[in-house]
N, CA, C and O atoms as a GROMACS GRO file, in nm:
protein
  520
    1UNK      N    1  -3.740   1.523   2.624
    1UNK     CA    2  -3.731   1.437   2.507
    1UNK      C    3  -3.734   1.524   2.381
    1UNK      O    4  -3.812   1.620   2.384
    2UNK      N    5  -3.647   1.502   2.253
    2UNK     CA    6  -3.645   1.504   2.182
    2UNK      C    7  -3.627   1.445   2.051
    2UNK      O    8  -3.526   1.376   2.037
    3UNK      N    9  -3.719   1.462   1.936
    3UNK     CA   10  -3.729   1.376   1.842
    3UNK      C   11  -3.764   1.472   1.710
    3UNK      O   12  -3.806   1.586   1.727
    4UNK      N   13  -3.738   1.406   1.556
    4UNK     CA   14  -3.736   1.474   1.492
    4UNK      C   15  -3.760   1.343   1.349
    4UNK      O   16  -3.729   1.225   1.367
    5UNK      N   17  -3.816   1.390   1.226
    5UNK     CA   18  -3.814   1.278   1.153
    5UNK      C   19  -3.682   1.328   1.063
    5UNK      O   20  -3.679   1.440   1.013
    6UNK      N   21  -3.601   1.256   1.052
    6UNK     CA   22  -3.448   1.302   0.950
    6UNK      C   23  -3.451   1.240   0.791
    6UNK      O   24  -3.406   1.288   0.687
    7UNK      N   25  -3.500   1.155   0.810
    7UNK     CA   26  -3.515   1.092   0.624
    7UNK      C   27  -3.682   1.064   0.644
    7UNK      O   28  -3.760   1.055   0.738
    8UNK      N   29  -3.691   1.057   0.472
    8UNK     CA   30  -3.832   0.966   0.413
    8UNK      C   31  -3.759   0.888   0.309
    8UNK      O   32  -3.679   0.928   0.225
    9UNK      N   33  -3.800   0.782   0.332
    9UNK     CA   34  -3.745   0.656   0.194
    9UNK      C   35  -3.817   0.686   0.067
    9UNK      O   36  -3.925   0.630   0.085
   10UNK      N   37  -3.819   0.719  -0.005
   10UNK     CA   38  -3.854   0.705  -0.104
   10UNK      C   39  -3.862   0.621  -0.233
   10UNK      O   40  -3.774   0.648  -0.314
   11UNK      N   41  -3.944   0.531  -0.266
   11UNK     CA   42  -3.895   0.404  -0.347
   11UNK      C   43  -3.899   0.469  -0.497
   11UNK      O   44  -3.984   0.543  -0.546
   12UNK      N   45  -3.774   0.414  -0.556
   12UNK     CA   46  -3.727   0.481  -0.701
   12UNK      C   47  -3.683   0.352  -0.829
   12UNK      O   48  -3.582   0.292  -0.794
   13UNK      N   49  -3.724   0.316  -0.929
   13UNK     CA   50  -3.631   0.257  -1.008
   13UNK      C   51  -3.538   0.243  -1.048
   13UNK      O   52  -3.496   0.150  -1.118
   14UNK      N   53  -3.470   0.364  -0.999
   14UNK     CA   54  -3.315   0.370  -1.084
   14UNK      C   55  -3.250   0.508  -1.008
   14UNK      O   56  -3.287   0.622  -1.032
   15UNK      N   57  -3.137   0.469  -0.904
   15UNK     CA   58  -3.062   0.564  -0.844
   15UNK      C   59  -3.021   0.691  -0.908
   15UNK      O   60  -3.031   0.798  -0.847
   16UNK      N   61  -2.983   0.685  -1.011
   16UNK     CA   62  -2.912   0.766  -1.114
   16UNK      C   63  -2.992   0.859  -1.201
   16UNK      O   64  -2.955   0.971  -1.234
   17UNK      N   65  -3.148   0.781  -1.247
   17UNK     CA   66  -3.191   0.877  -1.283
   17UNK      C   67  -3.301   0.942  -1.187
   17UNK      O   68  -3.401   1.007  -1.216
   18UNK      N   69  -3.251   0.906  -1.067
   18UNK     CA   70  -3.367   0.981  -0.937
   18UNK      C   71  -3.265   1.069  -0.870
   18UNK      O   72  -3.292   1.137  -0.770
   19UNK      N   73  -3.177   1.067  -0.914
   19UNK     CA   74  -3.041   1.198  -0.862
   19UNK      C   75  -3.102   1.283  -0.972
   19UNK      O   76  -3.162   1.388  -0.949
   20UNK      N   77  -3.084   1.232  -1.093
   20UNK     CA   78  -3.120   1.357  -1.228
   20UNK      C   79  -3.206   1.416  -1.233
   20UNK      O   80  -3.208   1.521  -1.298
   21UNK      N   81  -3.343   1.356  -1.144
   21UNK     CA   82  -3.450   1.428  -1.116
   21UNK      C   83  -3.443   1.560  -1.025
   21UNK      O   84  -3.462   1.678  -1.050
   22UNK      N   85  -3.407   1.486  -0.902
   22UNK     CA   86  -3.388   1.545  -0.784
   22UNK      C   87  -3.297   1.663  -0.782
   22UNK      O   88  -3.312   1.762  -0.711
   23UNK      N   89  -3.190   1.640  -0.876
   23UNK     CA   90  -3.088   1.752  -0.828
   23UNK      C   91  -3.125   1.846  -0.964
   23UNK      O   92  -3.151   1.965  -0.947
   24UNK      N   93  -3.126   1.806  -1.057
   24UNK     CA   94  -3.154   1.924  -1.222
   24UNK      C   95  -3.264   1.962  -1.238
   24UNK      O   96  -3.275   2.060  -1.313
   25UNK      N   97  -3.378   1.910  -1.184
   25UNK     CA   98  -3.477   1.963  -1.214
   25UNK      C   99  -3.569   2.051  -1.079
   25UNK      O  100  -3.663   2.128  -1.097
   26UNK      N  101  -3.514   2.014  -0.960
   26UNK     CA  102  -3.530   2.038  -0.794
   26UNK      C  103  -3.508   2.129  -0.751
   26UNK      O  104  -3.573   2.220  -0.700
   27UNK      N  105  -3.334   2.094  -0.783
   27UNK     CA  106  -3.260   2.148  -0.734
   27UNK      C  107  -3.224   2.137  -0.602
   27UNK      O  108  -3.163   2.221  -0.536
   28UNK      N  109  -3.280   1.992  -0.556
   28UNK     CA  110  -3.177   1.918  -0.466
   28UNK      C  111  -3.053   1.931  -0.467
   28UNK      O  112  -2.995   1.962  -0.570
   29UNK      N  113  -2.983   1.907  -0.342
   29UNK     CA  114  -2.887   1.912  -0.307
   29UNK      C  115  -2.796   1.726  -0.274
   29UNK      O  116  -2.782   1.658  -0.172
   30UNK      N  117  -2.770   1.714  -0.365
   30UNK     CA  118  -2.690   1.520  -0.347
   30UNK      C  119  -2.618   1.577  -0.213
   30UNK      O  120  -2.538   1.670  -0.216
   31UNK      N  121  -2.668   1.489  -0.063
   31UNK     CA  122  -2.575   1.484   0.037
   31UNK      C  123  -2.503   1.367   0.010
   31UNK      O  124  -2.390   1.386   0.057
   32UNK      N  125  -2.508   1.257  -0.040
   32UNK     CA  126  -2.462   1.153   0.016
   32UNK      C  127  -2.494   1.052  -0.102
   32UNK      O  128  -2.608   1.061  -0.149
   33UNK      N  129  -2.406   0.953  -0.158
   33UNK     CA  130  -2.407   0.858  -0.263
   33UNK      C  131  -2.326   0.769  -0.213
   33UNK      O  132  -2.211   0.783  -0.253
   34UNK      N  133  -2.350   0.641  -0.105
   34UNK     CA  134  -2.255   0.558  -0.063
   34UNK      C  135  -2.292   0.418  -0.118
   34UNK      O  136  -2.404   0.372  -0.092
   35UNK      N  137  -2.182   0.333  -0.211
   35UNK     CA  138  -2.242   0.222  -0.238
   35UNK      C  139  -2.207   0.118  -0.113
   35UNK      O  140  -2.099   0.110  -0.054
   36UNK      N  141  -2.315   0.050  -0.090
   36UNK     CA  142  -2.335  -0.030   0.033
   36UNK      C  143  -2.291  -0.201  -0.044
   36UNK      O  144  -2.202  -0.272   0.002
   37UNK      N  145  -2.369  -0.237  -0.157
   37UNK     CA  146  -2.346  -0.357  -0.215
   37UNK      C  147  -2.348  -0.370  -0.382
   37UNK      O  148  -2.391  -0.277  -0.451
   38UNK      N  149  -2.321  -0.437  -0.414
   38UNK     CA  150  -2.319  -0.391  -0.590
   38UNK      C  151  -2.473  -0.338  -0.646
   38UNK      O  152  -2.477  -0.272  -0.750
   39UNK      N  153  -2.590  -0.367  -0.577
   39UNK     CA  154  -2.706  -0.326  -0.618
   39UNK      C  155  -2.741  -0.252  -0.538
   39UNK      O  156  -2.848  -0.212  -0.583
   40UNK      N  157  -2.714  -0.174  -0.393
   40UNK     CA  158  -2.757  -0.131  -0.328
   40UNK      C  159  -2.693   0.038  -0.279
   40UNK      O  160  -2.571   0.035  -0.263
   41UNK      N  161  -2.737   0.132  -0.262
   41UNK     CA  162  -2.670   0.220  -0.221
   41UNK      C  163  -2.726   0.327  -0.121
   41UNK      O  164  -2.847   0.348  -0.124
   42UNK      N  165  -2.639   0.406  -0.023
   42UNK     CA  166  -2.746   0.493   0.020
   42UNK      C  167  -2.724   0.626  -0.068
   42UNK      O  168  -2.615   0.658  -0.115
   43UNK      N  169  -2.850   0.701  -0.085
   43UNK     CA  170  -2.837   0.790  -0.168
   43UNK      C  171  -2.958   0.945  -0.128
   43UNK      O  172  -3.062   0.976  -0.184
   44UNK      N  173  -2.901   1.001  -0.033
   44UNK     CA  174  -2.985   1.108  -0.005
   44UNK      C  175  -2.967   1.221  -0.059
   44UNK      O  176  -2.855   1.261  -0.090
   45UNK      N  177  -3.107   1.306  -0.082
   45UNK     CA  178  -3.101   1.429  -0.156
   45UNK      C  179  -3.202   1.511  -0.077
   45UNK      O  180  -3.313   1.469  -0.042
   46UNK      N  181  -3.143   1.656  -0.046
   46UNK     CA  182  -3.249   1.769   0.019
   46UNK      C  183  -3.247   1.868  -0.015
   46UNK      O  184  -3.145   1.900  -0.074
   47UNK      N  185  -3.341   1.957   0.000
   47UNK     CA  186  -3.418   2.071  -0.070
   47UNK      C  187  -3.329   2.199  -0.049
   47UNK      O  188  -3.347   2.235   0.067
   48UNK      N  189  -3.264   2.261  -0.095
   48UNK     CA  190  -3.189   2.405  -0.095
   48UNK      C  191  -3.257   2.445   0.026
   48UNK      O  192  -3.380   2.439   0.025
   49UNK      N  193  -3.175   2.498   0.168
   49UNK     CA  194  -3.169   2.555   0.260
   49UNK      C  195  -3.243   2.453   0.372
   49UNK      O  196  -3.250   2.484   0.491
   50UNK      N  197  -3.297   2.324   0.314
   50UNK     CA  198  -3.330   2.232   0.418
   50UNK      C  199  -3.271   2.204   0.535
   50UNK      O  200  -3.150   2.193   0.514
   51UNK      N  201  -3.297   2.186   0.655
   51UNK     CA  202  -3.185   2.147   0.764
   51UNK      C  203  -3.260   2.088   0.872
   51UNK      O  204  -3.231   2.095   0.992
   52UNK      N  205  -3.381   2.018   0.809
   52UNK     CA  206  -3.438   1.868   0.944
   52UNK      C  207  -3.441   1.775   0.821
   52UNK      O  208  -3.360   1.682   0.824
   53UNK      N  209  -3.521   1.783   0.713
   53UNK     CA  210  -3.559   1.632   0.656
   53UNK      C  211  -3.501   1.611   0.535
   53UNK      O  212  -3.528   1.702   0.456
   54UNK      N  213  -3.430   1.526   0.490
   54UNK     CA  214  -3.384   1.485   0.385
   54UNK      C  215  -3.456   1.394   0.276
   54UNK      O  216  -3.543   1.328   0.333
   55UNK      N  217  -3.451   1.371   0.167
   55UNK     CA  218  -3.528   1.202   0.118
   55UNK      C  219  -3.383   1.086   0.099
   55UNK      O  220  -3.282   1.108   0.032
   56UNK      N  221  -3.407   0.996   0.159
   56UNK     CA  222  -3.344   0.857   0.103
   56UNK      C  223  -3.429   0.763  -0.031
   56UNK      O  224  -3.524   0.684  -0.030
   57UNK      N  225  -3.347   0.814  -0.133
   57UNK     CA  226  -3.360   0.727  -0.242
   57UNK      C  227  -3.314   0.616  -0.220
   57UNK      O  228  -3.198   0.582  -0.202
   58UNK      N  229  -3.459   0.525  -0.223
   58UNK     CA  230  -3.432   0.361  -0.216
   58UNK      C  231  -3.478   0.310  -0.314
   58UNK      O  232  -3.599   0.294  -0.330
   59UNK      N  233  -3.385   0.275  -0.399
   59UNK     CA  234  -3.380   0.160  -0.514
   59UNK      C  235  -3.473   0.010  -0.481
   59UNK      O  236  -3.447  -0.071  -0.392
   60UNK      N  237  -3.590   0.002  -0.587
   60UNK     CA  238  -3.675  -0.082  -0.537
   60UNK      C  239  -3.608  -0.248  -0.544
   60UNK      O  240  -3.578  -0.297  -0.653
   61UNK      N  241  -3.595  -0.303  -0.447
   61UNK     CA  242  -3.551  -0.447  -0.455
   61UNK      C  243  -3.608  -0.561  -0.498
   61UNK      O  244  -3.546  -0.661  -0.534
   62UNK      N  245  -3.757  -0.544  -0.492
   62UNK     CA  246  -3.880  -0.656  -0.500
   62UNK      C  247  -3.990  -0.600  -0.576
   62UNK      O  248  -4.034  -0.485  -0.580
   63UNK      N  249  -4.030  -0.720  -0.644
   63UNK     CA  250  -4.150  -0.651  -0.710
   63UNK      C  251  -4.248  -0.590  -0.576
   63UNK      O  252  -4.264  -0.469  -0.586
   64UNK      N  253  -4.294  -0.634  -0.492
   64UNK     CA  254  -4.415  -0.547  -0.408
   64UNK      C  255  -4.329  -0.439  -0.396
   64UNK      O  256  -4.400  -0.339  -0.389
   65UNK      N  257  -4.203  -0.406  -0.390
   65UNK     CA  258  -4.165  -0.212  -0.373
   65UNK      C  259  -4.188  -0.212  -0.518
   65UNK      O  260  -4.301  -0.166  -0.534
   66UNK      N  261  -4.126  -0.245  -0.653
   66UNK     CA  262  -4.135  -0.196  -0.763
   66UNK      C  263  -4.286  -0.168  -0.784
   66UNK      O  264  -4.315  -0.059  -0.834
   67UNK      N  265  -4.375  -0.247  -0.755
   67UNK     CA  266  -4.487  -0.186  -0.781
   67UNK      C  267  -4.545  -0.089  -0.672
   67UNK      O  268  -4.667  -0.086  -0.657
   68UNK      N  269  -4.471  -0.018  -0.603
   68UNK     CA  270  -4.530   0.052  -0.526
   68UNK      C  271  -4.450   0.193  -0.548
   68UNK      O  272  -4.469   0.291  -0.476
   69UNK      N  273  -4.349   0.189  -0.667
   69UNK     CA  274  -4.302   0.337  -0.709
   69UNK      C  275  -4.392   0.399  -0.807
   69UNK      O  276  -4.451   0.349  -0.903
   70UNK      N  277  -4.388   0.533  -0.758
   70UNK     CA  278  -4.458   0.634  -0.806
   70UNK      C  279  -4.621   0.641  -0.705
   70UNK      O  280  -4.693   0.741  -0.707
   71UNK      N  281  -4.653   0.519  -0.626
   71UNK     CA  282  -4.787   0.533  -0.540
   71UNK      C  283  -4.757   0.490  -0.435
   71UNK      O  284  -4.803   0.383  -0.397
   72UNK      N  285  -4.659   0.571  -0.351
   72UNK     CA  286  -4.658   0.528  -0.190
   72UNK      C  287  -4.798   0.594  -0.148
   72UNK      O  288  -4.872   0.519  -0.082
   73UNK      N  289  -4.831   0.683  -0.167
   73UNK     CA  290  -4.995   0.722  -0.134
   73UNK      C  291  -5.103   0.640  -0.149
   73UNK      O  292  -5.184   0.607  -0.061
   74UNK      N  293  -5.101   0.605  -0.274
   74UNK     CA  294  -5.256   0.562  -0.300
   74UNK      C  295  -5.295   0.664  -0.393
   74UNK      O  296  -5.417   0.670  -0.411
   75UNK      N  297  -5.198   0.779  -0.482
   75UNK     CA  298  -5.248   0.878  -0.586
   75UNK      C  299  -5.312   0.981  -0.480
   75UNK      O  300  -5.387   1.068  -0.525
   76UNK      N  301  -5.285   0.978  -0.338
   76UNK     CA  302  -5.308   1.148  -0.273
   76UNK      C  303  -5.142   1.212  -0.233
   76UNK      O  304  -5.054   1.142  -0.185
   77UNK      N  305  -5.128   1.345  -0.264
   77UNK     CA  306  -5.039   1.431  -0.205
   77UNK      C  307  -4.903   1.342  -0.111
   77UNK      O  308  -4.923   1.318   0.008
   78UNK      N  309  -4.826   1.316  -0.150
   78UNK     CA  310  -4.732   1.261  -0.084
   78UNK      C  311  -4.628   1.315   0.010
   78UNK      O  312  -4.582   1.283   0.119
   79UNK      N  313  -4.613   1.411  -0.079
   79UNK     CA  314  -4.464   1.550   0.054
   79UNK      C  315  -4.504   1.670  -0.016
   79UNK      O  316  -4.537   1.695  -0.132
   80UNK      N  317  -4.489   1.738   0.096
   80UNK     CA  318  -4.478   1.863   0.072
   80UNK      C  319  -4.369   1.966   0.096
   80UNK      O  320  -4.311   1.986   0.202
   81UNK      N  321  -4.347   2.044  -0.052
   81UNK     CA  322  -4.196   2.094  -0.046
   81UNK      C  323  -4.267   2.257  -0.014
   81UNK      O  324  -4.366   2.289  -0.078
   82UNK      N  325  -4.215   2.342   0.079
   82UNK     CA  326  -4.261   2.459   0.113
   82UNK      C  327  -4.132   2.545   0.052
   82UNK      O  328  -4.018   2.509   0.024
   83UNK      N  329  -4.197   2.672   0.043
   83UNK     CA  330  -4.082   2.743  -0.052
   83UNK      C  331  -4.062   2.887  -0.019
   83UNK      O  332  -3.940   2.908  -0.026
   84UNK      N  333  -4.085   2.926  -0.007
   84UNK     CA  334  -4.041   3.130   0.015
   84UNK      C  335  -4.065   3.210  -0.095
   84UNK      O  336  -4.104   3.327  -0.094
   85UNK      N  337  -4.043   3.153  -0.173
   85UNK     CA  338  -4.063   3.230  -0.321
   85UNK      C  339  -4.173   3.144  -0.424
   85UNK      O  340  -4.115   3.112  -0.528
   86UNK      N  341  -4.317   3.100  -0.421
   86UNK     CA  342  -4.371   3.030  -0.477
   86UNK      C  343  -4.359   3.028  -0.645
   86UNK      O  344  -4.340   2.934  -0.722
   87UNK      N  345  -4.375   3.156  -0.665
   87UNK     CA  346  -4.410   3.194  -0.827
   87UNK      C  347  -4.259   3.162  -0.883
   87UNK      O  348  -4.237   3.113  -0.993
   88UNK      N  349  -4.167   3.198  -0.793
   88UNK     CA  350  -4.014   3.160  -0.860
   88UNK      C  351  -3.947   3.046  -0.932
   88UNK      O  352  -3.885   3.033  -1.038
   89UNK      N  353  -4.005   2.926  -0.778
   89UNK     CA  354  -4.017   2.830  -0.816
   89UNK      C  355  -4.118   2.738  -0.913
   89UNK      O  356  -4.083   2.666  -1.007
   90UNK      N  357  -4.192   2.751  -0.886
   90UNK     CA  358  -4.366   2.738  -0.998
   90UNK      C  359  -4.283   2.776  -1.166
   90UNK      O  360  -4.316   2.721  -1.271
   91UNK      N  361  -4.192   2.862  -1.156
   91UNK     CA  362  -4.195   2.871  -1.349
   91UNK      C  363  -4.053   2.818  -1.356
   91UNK      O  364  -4.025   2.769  -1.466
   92UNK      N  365  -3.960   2.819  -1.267
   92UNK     CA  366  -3.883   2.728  -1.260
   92UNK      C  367  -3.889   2.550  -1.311
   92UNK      O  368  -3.830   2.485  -1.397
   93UNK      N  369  -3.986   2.518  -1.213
   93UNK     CA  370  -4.036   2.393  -1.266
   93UNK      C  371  -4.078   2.377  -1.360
   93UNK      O  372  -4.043   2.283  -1.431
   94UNK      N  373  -4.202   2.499  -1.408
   94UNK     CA  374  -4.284   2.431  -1.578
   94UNK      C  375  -4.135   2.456  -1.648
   94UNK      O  376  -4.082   2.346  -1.657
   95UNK      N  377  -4.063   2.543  -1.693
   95UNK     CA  378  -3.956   2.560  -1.743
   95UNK      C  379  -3.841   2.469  -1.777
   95UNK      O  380  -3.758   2.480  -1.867
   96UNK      N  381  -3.863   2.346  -1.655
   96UNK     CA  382  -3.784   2.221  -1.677
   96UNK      C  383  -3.846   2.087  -1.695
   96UNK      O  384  -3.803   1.973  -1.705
   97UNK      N  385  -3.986   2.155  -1.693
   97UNK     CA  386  -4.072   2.055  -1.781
   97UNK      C  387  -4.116   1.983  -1.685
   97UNK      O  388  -4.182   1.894  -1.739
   98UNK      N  389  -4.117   1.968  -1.551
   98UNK     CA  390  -4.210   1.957  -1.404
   98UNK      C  391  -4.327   1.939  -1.434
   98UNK      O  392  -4.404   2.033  -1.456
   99UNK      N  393  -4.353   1.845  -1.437
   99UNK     CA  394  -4.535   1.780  -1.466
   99UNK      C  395  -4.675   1.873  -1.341
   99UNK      O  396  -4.735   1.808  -1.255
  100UNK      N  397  -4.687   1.954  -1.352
  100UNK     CA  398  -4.765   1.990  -1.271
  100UNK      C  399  -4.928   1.989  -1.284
  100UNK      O  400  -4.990   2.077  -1.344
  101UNK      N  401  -5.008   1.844  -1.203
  101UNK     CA  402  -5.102   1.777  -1.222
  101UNK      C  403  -5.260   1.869  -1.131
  101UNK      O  404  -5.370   1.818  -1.112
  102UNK      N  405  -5.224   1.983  -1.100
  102UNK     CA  406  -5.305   2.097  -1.046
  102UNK      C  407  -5.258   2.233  -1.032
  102UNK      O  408  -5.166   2.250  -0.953
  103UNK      N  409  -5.316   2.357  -1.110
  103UNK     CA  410  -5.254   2.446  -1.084
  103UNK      C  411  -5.263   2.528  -1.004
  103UNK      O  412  -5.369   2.525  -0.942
  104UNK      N  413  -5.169   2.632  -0.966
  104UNK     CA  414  -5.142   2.731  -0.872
  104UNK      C  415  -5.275   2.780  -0.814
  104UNK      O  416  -5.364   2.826  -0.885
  105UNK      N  417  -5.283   2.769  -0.688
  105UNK     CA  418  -5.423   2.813  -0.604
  105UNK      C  419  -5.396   2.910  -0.509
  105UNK      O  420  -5.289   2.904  -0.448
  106UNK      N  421  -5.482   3.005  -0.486
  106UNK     CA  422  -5.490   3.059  -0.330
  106UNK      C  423  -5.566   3.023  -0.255
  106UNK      O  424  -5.684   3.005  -0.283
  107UNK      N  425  -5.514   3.005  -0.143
  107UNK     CA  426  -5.589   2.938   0.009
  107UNK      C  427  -5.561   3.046   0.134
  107UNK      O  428  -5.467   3.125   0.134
  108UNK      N  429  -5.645   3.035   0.222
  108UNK     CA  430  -5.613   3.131   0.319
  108UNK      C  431  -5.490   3.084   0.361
  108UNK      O  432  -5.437   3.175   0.425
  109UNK      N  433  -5.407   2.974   0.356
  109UNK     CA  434  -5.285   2.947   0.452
  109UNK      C  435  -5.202   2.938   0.343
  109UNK      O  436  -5.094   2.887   0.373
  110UNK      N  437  -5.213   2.969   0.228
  110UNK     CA  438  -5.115   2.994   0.162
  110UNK      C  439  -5.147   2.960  -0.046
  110UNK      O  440  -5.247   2.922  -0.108
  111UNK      N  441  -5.024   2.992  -0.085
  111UNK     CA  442  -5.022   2.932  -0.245
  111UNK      C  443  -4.999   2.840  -0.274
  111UNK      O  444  -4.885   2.810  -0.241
  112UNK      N  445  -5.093   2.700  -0.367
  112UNK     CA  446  -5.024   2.580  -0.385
  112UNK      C  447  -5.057   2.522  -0.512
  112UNK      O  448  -5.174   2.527  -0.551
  113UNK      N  449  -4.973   2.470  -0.578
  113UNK     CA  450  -4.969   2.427  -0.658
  113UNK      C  451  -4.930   2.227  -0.700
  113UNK      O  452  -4.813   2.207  -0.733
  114UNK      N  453  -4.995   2.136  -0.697
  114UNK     CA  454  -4.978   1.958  -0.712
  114UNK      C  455  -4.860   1.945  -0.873
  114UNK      O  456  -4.878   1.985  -0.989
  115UNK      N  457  -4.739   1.869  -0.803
  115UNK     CA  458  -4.658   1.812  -0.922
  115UNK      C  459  -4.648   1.722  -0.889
  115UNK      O  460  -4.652   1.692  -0.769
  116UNK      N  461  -4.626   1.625  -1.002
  116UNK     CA  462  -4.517   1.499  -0.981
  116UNK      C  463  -4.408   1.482  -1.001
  116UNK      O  464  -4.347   1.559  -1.076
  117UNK      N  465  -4.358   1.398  -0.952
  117UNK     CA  466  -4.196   1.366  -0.978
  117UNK      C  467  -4.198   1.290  -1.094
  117UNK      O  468  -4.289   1.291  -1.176
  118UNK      N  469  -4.093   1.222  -1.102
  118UNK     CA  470  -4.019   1.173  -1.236
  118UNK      C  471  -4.131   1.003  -1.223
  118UNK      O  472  -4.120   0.926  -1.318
  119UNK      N  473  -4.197   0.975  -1.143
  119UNK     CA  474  -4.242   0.856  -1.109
  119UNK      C  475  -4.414   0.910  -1.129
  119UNK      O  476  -4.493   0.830  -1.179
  120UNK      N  477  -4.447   1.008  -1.098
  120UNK     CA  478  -4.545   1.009  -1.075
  120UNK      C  479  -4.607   1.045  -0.863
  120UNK      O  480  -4.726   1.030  -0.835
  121UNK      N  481  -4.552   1.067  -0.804
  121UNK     CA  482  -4.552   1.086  -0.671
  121UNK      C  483  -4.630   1.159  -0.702
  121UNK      O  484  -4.634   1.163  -0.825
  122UNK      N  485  -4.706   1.230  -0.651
  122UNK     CA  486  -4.741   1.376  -0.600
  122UNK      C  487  -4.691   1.441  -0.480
  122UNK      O  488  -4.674   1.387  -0.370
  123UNK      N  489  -4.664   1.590  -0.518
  123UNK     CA  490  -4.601   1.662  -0.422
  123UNK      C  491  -4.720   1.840  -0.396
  123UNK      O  492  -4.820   1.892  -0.446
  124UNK      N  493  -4.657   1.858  -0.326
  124UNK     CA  494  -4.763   1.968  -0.275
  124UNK      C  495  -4.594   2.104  -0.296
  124UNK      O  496  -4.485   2.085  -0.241
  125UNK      N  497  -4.626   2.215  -0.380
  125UNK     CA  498  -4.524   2.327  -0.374
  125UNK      C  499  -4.610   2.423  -0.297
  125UNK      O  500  -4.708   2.459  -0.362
  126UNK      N  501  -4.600   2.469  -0.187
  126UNK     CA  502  -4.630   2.569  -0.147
  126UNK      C  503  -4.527   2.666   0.008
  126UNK      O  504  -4.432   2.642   0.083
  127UNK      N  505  -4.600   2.749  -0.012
  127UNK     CA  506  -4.606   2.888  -0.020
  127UNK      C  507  -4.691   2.921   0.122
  127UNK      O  508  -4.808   2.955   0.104
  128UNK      N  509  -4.656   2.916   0.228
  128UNK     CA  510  -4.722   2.950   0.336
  128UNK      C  511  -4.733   3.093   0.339
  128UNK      O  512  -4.639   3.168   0.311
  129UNK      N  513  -4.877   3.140   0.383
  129UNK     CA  514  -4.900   3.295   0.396
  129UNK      C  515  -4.820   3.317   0.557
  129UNK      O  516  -4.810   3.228   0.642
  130UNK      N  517  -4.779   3.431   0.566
  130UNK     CA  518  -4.680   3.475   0.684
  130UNK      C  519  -4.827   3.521   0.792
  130UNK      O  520  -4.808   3.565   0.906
   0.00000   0.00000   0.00000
């Protein structure tokens, strides 16, 4: 048996400006922008050199999703983007103005640093020690 997780949904207000996030300030990669219905679309974006998990930007339909963008957590750590080059990325982000809500730490398993997205998510940037 084999299994693998390939998307996370991600609930967003507005397709267009969760591409602008994702891809200009990320540096996501837009796989895919298919409109499905006049309000609806699929719209995935993944991380430079990614090749298992993607995010599906899902446009919130209902107020219980609208009120649940920016806190699919509950305000703890939501995804974590791992990187190869921590410090590269780290001034990359403040540089594009990347809200970063904890700063850069060392841990025995690695460097990390807490941002949010354009919503408020929290994300985990790190930096696994080899």
């Amino acid at each position: 048996m084999q299994q693998r997780i390939a998307r996370i949904a991600l609930v967003v207000k507005d397709y267009d400006e969760a591409i602008d996030f994702y891809t200009k300030k990320l540096d996501f990669e837009l796989e895919e922008d298919t409109v499905l219905t006049p309000e609806k679309r699929w719209v995935v974006v993944t991380p430079p050199g990614a090749k298992e998990c993607s995010l599906l930007l899902a446009k919130a339909a209902n107020k219980q999703q609208s009120n649940s963008v920016g806190n699919q957590t509950g305000g703890r750590v939501f995804l974590f983007l791992f990187t190869d080059d921590f410090w590269r990325d780290y001034e990359i982000y403040k540089s594009r103005n990347v809200k970063f809500v904890r700063p850069p730490q060392e841990f025995d398993y690695g460097t990390v640093a807490v941002f949010e997205d354009l919503y408020g998510n929290r994300w985990d940037l790190l930096q696994a020690k080899q």
